[in-house]
N, C-alpha and C positions, 0 to 999 in steps of 0.2 A: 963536291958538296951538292944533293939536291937541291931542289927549288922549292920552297914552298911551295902547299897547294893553296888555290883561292881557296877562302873562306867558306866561299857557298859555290855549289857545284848540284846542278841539274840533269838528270841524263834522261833523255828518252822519256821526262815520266811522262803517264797516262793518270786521268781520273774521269771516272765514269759515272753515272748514277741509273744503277738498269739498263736497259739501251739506248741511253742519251751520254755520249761523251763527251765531254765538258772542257778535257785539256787534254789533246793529241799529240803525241811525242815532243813535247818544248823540252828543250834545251838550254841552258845559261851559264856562263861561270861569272862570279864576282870576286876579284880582289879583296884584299883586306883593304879598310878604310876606303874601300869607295861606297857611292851611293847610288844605288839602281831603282829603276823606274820600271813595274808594268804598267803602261799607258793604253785603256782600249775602252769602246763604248760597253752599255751595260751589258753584260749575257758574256762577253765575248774568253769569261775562262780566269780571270787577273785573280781577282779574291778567292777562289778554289785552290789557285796557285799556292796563292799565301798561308791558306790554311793546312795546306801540304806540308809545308816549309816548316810552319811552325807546329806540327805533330797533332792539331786536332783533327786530322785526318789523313788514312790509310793511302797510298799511291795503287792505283791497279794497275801499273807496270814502270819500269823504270825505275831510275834510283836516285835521292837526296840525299847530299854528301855535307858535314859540314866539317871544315878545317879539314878533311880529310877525311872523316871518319861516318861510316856508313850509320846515317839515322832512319831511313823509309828506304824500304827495298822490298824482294817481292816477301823475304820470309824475315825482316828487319819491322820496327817501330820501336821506335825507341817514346818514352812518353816526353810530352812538352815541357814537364818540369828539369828534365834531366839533359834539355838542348840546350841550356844558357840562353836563348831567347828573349828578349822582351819586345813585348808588346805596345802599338798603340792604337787604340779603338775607334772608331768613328764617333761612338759616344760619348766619350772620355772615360766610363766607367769607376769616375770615382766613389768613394764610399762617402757618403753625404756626412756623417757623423765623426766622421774624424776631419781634423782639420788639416793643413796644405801641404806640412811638416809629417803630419801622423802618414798621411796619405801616401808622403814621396818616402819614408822607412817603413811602409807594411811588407816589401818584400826582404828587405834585411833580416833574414830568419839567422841565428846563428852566429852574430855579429856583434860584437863588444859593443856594450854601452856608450863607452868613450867614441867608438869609429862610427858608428851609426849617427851619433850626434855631428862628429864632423863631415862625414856624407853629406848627409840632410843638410847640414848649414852650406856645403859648397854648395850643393847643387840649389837650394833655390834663392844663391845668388846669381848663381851660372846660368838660371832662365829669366833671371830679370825679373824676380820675389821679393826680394827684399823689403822686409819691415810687412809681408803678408804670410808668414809661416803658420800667426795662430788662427787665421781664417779659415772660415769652413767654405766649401764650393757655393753654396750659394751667396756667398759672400763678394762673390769674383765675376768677371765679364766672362763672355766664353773663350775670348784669346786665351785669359787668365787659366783657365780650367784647360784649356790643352796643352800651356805649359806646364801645368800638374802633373797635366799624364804622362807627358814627354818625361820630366825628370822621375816621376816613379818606375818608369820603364828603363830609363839608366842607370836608377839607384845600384839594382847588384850589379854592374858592368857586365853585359851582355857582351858574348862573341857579336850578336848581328840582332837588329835591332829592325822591329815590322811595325810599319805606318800603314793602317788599314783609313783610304778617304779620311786624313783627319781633319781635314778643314773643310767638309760639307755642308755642316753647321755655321760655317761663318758667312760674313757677308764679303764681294769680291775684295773692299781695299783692305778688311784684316786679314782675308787669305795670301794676297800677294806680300805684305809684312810679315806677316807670322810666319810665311814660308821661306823665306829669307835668314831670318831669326833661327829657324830649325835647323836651316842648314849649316851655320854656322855654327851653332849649338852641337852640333852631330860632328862637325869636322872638327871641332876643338874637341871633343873626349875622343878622336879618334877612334869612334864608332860608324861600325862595317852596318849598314842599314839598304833594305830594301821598301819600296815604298809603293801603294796600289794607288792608283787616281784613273779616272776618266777627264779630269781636267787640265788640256796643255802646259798652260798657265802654270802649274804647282809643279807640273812635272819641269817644267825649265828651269823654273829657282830655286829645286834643290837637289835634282838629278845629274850625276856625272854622267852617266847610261841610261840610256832609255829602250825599254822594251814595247815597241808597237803590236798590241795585242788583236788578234781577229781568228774568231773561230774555233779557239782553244789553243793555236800556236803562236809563236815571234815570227812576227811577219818583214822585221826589221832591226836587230839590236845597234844601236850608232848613238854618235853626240848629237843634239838636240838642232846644230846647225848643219850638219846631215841629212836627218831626218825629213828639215823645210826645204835645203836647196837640191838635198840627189836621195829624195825619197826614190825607192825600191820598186814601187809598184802602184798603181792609182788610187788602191786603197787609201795608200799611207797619204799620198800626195794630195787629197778628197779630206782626210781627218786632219792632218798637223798644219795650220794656217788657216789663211782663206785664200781663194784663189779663182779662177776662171779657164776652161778648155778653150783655145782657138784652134782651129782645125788649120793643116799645113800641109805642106808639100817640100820633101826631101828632094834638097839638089844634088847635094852628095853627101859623105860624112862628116862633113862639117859646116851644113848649111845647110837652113830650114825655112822655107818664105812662109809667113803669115799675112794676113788682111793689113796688118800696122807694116811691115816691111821683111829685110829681111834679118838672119839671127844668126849668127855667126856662135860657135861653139862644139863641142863634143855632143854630137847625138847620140845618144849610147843604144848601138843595134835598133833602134827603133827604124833604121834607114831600110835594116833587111826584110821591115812590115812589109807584106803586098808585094813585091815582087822577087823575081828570083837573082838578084843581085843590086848592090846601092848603086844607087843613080837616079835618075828624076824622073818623077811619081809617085813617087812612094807616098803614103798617106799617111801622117802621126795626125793628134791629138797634143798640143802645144798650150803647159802651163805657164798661166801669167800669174805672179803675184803681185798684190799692191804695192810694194817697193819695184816693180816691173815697169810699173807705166811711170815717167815723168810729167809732171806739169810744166808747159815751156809756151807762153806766150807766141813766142816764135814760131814755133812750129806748123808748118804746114798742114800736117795732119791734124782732125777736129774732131770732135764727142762731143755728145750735150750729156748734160747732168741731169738723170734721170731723179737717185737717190743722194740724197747725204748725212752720216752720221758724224757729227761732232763729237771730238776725244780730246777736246782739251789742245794740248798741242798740236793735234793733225786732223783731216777732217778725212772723213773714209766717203770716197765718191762711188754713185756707180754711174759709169757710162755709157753712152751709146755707139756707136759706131754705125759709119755708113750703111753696112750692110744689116746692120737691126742688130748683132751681137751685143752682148755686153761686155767690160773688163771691170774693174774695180782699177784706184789710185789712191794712194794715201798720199795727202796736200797738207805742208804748211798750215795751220789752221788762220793765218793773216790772209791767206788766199780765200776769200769766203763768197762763192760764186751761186749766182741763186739757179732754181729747178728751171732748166728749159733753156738755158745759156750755154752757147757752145763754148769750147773751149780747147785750146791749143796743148797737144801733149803728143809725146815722143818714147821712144823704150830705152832703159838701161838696163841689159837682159845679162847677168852676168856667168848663170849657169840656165842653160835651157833643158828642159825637160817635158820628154815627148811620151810618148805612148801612142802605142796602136788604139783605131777609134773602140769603143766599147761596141761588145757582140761580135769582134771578128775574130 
């Protein structure tokens, strides 16, 4: 018996605009009912992507597959009406004059009266409507209104479901809620969805997969706790988190001394930088993340506290170090140490992550 094919399947495409290429041979396959992520700064190709995907525009090389079956190729397009797609906008693009109900059944073309009505009535209980169906959008906050859009875009049951930046328009604590909500929302209709952002944050709480976008290709496709502890390459390692380089010296393959001490772990090839065989000299570039450094009274080793932001629960430090560096630590926020106060701390380095210095 074959296998299913994923859902959505990318090959090779290309998109161009003149002789500016936009997206250079990317690659993806997606499962049914998972949720994927292109995660990349602006320019870097993610929404060209999407708009690929979803048939408002032509591939100039490669091909777009869905459930199997060939929609964008070189002598393929198939139109966006005819992909089972839905959509959701950055704008919400609802229609101002109809109201929440009218809104979430405008694409039920074709559909009994009776079903359509009970669609609509699931679904905007199922985004957490309830008792606002005869509301018109300007009626509603804008969480409210991209739950609108959301269930308009599930209303006719979509194979695969595109999140174009939908919570850019919000402020950061509705977007970490709301995107929470969405995902849940998506994994309960067991909808296959891809999703475009620039912001980590949305891409964690509701991406199964994440695609690290740079340049017009995936620079990295992994789970979101991949991405932060055995990023690919400095790029990824520089975008997903915050972090600090401390320069090293390779003892052998499995041990990297830094200014804090030394690191015990899997250096991946980064040993064979600089010289012609592992062994001691070798020169990486050693990431620390703020879960990296501990705060330990105890501790011999000492930083003064340059910067601090307060987060509520933790306070985000930056330090100094002997030698003028800096590291970042995230501290207890009961730990409340003022600017110019040293302070005792230590590493708990559980995956270390090196790279050759940049320029070599």
């Amino acid at each position: 018996m074959n296998a299913q094919p994923p859902l959505l399947e990318l090959d090779a495409l290309h998109q161009a605009y003149g002789d500016r290429a936009v997206v250079r041979g990317l690659s993806l396959r997606l499962e049914r009912g998972a949720i994927g992520c292109l995660l990349g700064p602006s320019g870097c190709g993610k929404t060209t992507v999407l708009r690929c995907i979803a048939g408002f525009e032509p591939v100039s090389a490669g091909e777009i597959r869905l459930n199997g079956r060939l929609v964008s190729g070189a002598d393929t397009m198939v139109p966006p009406e005819a992909r089972r797609i839905g959509m959701v906008f950055q704008d919400y693009a609802l229609f101002p004059h109809l109201s929440v109900a009218e809104n979430i059944g405008f694409g039920l073309h074709g559909v009994a009266r009776s079903e359509r009505a009970r669609r609509v009535a699931e679904l905007v209980e199922g985004v957490g409507l309830g008792g606002h169906g005869h509301k018109h959008p300007h009626e509603l906050s804008g969480g409210q209104q991209q739950r609108v859009a959301l269930a308009r875009a599930l209303a006719p049951q979509p194979e695969l479901l595109l999140l174009d930046e939908p919570f850019s328009n919000l402020d950061v604590e509705m977007r970490e809620r709301l995107g929470q909500e969405v995902r849940e929302i998506i994994k309960r209709t067991r909808t296959t969805a891809v999703l475009v952002t620039h912001d980590q944050h949305e891409a964690f709480a509701i991406a199964d997969e994440i695609g690290i976008m740079h340049e017009g290709r995936i620079v990295q496709w992994d789970l979101a706790y991949n991405l932060y502890h055995r990023p690919a390459n400095r790029f990824i390692a520089d975008f997903v988190g915050q972090g600090v380089f401390l320069p090293g010296s390779v003892r052998n393959p499995h041990e990297v001394e830094i200014e804090l001490g030394l690191l015990k772990g899997e250096i991946p090839h980064q040993c064979e930088v600089g010289c012609n065989a592992c062994g001691k000299g070798c020169h990486v570039e050693v990431l620390l993340r703020p879960d990296d450094v501990v705060h330990d009274d105890a501790a011999p080793q000492k930083a003064e506290v340059l910067q601090k932001a307060f987060r509520g629960a933790e306070i985000l430090y930056t330090l100094k170090l002997e030698s003028g560096r800096k590291v970042l630590a995230l501290v207890p926020s009961h730990h409340n140490h003022a600017l110019g106060e040293r302070i005792g701390i230590r590493l708990d380095v559980d995956h270390v992550v090196a790279f050759a210095p940049e320029g070599r």
